[in-house]
N, C-alpha and C positions, 0 to 999 in steps of 0.2 A: 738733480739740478739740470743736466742736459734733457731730459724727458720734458721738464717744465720748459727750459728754452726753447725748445722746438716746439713744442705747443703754442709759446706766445707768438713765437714765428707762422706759424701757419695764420694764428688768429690776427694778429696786427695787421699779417700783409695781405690775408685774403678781403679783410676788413675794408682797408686802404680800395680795394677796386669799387665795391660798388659806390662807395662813398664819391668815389672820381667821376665814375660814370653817373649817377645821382647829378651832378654839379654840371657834367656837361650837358643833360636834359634842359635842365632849370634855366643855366646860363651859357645857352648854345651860345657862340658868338666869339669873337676877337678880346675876353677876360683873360690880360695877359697875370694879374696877380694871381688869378684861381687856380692856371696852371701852376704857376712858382710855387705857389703854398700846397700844391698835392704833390708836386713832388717833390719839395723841402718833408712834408709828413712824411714819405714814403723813405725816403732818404733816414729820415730818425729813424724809423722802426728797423732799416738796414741794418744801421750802429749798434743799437739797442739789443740787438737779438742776437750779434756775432756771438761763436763761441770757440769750439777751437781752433786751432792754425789754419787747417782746410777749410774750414766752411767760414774762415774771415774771408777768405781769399773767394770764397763763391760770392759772399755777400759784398765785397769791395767792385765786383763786378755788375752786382744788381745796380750799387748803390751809385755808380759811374754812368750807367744807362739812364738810370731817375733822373739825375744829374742835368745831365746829356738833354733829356727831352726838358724837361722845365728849361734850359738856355733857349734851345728851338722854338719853343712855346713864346718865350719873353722876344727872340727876337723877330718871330714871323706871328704878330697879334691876331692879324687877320683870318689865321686857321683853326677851324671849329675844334673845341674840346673833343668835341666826341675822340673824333679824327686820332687824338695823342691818346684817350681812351684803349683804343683798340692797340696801342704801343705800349702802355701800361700793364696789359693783360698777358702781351704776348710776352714780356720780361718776367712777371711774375710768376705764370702758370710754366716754365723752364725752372725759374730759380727755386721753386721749392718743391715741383716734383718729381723733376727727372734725375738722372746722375749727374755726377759732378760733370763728367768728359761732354757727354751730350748739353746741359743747359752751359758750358762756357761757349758749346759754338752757336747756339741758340742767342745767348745773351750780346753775341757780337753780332750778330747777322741782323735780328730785328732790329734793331737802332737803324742799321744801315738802310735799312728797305723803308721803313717809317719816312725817314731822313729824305732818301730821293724820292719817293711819294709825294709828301709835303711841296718841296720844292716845283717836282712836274706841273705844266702849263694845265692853266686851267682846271686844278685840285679842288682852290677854296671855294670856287662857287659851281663845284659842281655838285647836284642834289642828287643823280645816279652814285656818284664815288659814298657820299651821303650816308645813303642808303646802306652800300655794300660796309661803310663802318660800322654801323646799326647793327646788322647782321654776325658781324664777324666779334664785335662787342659781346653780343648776345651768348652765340657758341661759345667764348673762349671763358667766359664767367660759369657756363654751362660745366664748362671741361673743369675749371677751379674747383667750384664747389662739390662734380662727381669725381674729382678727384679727392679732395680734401675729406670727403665721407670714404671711399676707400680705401685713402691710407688710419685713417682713424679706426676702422673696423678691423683694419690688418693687425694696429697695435694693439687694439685692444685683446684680437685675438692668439697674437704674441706674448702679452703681459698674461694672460690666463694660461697659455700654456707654459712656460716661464713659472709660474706661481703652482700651479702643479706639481711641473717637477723639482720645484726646492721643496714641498710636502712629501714629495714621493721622497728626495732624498732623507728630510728629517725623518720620517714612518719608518727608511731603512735604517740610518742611526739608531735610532730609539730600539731596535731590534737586532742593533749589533754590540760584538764585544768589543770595545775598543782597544782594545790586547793587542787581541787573537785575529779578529777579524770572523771570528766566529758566530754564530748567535749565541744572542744571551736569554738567561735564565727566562726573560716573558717571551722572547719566539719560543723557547723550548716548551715551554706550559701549554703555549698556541698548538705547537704543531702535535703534541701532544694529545690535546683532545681532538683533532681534527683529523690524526691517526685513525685515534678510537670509533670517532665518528664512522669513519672510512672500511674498518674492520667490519663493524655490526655492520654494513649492508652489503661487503660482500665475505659476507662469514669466515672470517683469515683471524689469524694471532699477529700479536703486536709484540713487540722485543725493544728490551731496552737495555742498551751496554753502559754501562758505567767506568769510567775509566779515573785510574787517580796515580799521576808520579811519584815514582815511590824515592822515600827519605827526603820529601821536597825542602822539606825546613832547614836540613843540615846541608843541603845543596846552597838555600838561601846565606846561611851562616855564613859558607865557605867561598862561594861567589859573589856574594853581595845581591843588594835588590835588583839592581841592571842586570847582573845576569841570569838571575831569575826570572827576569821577564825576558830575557831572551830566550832563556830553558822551555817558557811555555809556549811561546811561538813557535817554536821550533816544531814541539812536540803537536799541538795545533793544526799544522802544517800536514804534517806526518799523518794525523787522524784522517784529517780531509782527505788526502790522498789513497787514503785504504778504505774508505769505505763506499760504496757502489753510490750508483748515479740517482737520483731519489730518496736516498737515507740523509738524515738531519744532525749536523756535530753542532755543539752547543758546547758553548764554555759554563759550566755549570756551577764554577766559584771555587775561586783559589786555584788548586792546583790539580782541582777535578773535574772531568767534561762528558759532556752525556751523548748517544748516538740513538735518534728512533729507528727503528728498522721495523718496515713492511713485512709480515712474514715472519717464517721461523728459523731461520737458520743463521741467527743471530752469534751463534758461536762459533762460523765460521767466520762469520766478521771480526768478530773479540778477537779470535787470535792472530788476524792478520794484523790488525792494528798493534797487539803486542808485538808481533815479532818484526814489523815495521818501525818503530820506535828502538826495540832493542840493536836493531842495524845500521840503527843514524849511527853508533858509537860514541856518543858525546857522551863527553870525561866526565865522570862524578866522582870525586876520590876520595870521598866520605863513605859513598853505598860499600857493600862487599864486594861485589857486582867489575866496581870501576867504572860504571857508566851509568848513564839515563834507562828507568825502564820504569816501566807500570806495570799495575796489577788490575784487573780489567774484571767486571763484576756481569752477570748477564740474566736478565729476566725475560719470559716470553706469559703471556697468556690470550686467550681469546675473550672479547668481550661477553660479560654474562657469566663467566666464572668467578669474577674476581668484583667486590663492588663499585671498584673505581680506575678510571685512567693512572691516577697520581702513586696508587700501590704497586704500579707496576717501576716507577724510582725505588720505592723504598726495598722492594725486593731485589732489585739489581742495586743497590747497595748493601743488602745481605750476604748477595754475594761476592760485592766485591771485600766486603772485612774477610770472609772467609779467605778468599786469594792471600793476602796480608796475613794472615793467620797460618796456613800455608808455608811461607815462605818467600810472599811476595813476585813479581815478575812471570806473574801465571796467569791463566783463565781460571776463576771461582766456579764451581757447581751450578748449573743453569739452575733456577727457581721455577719452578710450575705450577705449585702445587699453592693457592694464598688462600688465607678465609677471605671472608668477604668483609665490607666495612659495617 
């Protein structure tokens, strides 16, 4: 609503000049109605367009000055339109492009200066002074409307970049866990093949950790849902922080989370993330344990051994059951060895 306001704003009152100056061409001369009814219009469109507290108080000053000069006008007939023309423009082209502080000493000053102008010996029938309204008419509609084109371009170019970045930010939603704060399951697919991609051209192995908190459901039971979703933030937290600068943690469902890793030594990773989880301490007193931990599953292969990106999950979930199998709260046996699909 305030976008449309100020758009009608710009367009009513930049509208209002030439239609003034139009009238003062037509009907140069002592038409004391033509002044009162362009500046009773101008006056409307003041009212009309006010919006908040501030910009009443800019507009209560335009609309004072309108005011102001239609009196002038009704009570000195004999002075050409144009003349108030060129007082119309110089109120306008303040009130709606410059700042507030600037167009209020702007909006007092031109009246003043219009005011004792008019007045001065020998004004109304001077065809030099004339002229120099003519002129100064000219330029200041000049200034309005290359103003009025650069602030429009500015918004426009506002509004797009604006519009961007709420995309950008839905693109990242749409790509996050809203848990964890993690990515979710479609960046992990993404970054996944785009791993893979990255491998095949510069001939490297792809690793992928599987992590999953162990005894989560009787953690659930015993703390309730809230603290289960606390449980996994926590743990979340804890991955992110262990694993290097470039590698991908992904909440991968429920109370299991995936990490891609560059390279091979993926098992260095796995275990730092275990035993960074096992040192938060948080209470579990269902586990044997007494605490939070996971069992941590790890695959590695190079592209062209294996048929697909996505085998390289399901083998580092191979490993992580073995972990579980095991004994839980371990690193599971790296996997290297897959057929192909």
């Amino acid at each position: 609503m305030a976008d449309t306001a100020e758009r009608q704003a710009n367009l009513l009152s930049s509208s209002a000049v030439p239609i003034y100056v139009a009238a003062a061409w037509l009907l140069d001369g002592p038409i004391r109605w033509a002044m009162a009814g362009m500046a009773l219009l101008l006056t409307v469109v003041g009212f009309a367009v006010r919006r908040a507290p501030g910009d009443r108080d800019k507009w209560a000053g335009v609309v004072t000055c309108l005011l102001a000069s239609g009196v002038w006008g009704w009570l000195t007939p004999r002075i050409p339109m144009l003349a108030s023309a060129v007082l119309v423009v110089a109120i306008i082209y303040p009130a709606l492009m410059l700042p507030a502080r600037s167009a209020r000493g702007l909006l007092v000053v031109a009246p003043m200066v219009a005011l004792a102008a008019q007045f001065a010996e020998g004004f109304a029938g001077s065809q030099a002074v004339q002229a120099v309204a003519v002129a100064m008419t000219s330029v200041g509609l000049g200034l309005v409307f290359y103003r009025i084109r650069r602030v429009t371009a500015q918004r426009i170019s506002d509004d797009t970049r604006a519009l961007a970045e709420a995309n950008a930010r839905l693109e990242n939603l749409s790509r996050t866990d809203g848990l964890t704060g993690l990515a979710n399951r479609r960046r992990l697919d993404e970054a996944l093949d785009q791993a893979w991609v990255d491998a095949v051209a510069g001939d490297e192995p792809v690793s992928v950790v599987m992590v999953d908190i162990d005894h989560f459901k009787s953690y659930n039971d015993h703390y309730g849902h809230l603290g289960g979703d606390d449980c996994l933030r926590k743990v979340a937290a804890t991955l992110a922080g262990a694993i290097r600068e470039g590698d991908l943690a992904a909440r991968y469902g429920g109370e299991e989370f995936s990490v891609i890793i560059a390279g091979g030594d993926a098992v260095e990773v796995a275990e730092r993330i275990r035993l960074a989880v096992s040192e938060l301490a948080a209470e579990h007193v269902t586990a044997p344990s007494g605490r939070v931990t996971v069992s941590v599953g790890v695959a590695t292969a190079r592209p062209g051994e294996i048929g697909a990106a996505r085998q390289l999950l399901e083998a580092a979930d191979l490993s992580l059951y073995q972990a579980k199998r095991d004994g839980r709260n371990r690193v599971g046996p790296m996997v290297t060895h897959l057929q192909a699909a």
